[in-house]
N, C-alpha and C positions, 0 to 999 in steps of 0.2 A: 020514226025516221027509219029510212030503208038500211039494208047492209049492203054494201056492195064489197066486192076481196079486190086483191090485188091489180087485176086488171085495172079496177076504177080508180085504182091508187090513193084509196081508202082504204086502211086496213081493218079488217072487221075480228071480231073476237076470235073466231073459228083459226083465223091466220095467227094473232099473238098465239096462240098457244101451241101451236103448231111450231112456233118459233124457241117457245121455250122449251117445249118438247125434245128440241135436236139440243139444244144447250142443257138443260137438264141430262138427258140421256150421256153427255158426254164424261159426266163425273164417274158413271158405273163401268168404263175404260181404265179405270185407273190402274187396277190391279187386274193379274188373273182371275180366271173362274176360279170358283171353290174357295168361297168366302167363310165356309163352316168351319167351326174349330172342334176338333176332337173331342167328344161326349166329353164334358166336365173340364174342356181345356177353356183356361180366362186368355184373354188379351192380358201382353204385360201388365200389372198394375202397381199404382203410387198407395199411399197410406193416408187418409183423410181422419184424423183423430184413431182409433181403434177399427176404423174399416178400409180396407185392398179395393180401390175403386180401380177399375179399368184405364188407362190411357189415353181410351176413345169414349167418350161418354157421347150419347144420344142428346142432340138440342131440342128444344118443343118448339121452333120459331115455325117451321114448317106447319107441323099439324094444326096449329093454331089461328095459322092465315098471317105471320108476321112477315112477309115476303123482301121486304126493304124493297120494292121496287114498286108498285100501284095496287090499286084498290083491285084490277083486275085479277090479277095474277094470285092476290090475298084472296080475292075471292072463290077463287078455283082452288086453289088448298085446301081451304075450308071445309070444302063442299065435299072434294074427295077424301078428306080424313074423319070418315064415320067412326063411330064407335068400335066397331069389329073391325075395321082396316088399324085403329091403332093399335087392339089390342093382339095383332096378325103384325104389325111393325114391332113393338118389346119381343114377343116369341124370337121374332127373326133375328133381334136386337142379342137376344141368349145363346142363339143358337150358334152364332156368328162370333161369340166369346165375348162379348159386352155385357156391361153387369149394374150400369148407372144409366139413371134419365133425368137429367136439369129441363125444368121447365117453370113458367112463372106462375105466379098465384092466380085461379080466375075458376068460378065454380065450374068451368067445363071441364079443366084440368082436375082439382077434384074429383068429379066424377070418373073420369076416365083412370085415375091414379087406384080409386077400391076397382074400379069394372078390370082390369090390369090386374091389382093382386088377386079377387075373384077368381080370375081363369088361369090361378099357380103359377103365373112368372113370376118368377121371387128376382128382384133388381134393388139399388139403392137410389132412394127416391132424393133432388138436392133442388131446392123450392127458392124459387129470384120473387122478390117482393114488388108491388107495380111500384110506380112511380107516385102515388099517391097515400104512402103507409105511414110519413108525418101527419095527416089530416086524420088517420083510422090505425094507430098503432094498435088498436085490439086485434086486428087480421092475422097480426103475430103469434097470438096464441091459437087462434082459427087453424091457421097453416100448421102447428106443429101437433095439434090433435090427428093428422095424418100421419104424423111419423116419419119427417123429412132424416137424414143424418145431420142435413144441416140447411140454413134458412137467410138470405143472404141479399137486404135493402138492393132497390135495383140503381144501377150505375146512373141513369138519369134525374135519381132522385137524391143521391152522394152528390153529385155535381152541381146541383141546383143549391142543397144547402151550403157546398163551398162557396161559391158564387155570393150567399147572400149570408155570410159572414155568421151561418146557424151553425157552428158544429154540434155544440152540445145537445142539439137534437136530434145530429145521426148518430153520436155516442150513445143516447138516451135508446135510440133502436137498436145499436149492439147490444147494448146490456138487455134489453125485454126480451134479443132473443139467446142471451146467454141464459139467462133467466129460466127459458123453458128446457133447458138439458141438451139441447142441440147444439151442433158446431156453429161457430160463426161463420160467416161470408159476408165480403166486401166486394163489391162488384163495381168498375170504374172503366169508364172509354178515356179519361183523361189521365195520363201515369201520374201527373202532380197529385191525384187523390189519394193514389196508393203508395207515393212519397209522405203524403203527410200522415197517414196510420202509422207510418213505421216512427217517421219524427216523432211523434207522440204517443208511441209505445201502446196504440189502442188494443182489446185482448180480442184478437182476429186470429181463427183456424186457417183458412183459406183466403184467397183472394180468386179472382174473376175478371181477367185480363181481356178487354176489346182490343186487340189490334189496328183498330182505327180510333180516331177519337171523332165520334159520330153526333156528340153532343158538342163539339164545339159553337162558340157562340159565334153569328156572323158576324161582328164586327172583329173576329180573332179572324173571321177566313178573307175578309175585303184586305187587310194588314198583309195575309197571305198572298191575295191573287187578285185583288186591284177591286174594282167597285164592277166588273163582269162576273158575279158569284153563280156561279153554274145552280141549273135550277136541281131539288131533290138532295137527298145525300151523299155528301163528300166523304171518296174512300181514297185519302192523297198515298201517295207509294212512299213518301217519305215517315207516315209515322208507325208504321209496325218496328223499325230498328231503335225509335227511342222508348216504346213499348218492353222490346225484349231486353235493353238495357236493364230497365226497371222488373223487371221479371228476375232476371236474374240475379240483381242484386239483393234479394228477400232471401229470407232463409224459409217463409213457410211455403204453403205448397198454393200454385195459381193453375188456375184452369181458364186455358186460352181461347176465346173465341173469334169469331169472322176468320179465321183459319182460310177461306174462300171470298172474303170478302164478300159476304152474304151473293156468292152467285155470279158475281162478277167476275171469278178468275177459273172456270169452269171452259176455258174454249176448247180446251183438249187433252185427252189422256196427261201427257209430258207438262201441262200447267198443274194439274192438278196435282202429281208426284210431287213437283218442284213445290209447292205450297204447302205441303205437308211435311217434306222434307225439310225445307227450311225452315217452319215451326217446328220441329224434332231438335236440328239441329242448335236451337238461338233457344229453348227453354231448358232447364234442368234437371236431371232424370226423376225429379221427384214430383215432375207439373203431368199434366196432364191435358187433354185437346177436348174442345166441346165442340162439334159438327151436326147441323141438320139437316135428318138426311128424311129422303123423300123417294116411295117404293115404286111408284104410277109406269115411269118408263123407263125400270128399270134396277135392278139389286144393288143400290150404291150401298147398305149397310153390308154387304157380303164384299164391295167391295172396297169400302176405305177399312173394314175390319181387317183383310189381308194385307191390304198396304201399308198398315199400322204397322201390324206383328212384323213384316220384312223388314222395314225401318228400322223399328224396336231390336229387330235379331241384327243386323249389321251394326247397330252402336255397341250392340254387344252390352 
């Protein structure tokens, strides 16, 4: 099948990218230049068990091809995130006063986590479980032979076992990875999840807060928006403020993601503040933000690191 661009008003690959290219690029407006932090200066950071993890932590959705948006776009991340561009992402990731990388289990990640500490970036590595780790809970001990600080079932697979009335064998996976000396983590798109760890007093370090709830089941969103269920993933504006409710009402420490709604609120400099700002302002100084970020068109870790630290310094 031929390509034809815009003209033929068929858009062909060369044009999506081109498109996400200026959306993309838009995030690294956020802040001024001069995203570096002074030789040995961190980004403010929270306390995770015995470790000062940074405020801004690095997400692996990007380098990995998790784009939430199409197979294309996943594909093109992929491609562009070699081995030596990641390990040129953590550096820059250091350099820029960041000191953590969350990313999920999968032997590429592996590899890239020794080829990373190989080339002396020393960061704290925070390991999200797939969604299939009740069928293979040996992967638990797999993962912490790396050396995670901490190791934390993935929100889709929390939510599946609430759903299907399994608790005791998402408890069964906190304890395997209490088990291996690592912190815990709960990870949930749905706040009812992370409502019911606390009801039930589960022994959870951290939590792993989605601002959207992306696993919701469709017949929760036709209830919502009638039997026209928009095609792809729903990122409704209504549920980050019952999210931050539930955030803030814990006492232990959560790290917040979709912060940008995986991409979708990237239209311009003043979106992008305002998104990070209002997640500063609705979590509590002891949470911390998970952002992924992506170098191709453009130095967004240099600069949501600095939009971080302003933020961080005017709340004082």
């Amino acid at each position: 099948m031929s390509e034809r661009g815009s003209a033929g008003n068929v858009p062909t690959r060369r044009d999506f990218l081109h498109q996400t290219a200026g959306a993309v690029a838009a995030t690294t407006a956020a802040a001024a230049p001069g995203g570096d932090a002074p030789p040995g200066a961190l980004l403010p950071t929270v306390k995770l068990g015995t470790h000062a993890v940074t405020r801004l932590i690095l997400g692996g959705n990007p380098i990995y091809g998790y784009s939430h948006f199409n197979k294309l776009f996943s594909q093109h991340l992929t491609d562009w995130h070699t081995p030596q561009r990641v390990v040129q992402l953590l550096q820059r990731c250091v350099k820029a006063g960041l000191n953590t990388w969350q990313n999920s289990y999968a032997e590429r990640t592996l590899q890239d986590v020794d080829r990373v500490r190989q080339a002396g970036v020393k960061f704290h590595w925070l390991c999200l479980g797939k969604g299939d780790w009740d069928s293979h809970p040996e992967r638990i001990a797999e993962a912490a032979k790396r050396k995670p600080i901490g190791i934390a079932p993935h929100g889709a697979l929390a939510e599946r076992l609430h759903r299907q009335n399994k608790l005791t064998e998402l408890a069964d996976l906190l304890k395997r990875i209490r088990d291996q000396g690592v912190l815990v983590g709960l990870s949930g798109h749905n706040p009812a999840v992370i409502e019911l760890a606390e009801e039930k007093g589960w022994d959870i370090d951290y939590y792993m807060c989605c601002l959207y709830y992306l696993t919701r089941p469709r017949e929760e969103v036709r209830k919502l928006l009638g039997d026209a269920v928009p095609l792809g993933e729903i990122y409704l504006p209504s549920d980050p403020p019952r999210m931050f409710r539930v955030i803030r009402s814990v006492k232990k420490p959560c790290l917040v993601y979709k912060v940008l709604a995986a991409g979708r609120r990237i239209g311009s400099p003043a979106e992008v503040r305002a998104c990070f700002e209002t997640a500063l302002n609705n979590i509590k100084p002891t949470d911390a933000l998970i952002v992924g970020m992506y170098q191709q068109f453009g130095d967004q870790v240099g600069a949501n690191a600095a939009l971080v630290r302003e933020l961080c310094a005017r709340k004082g």
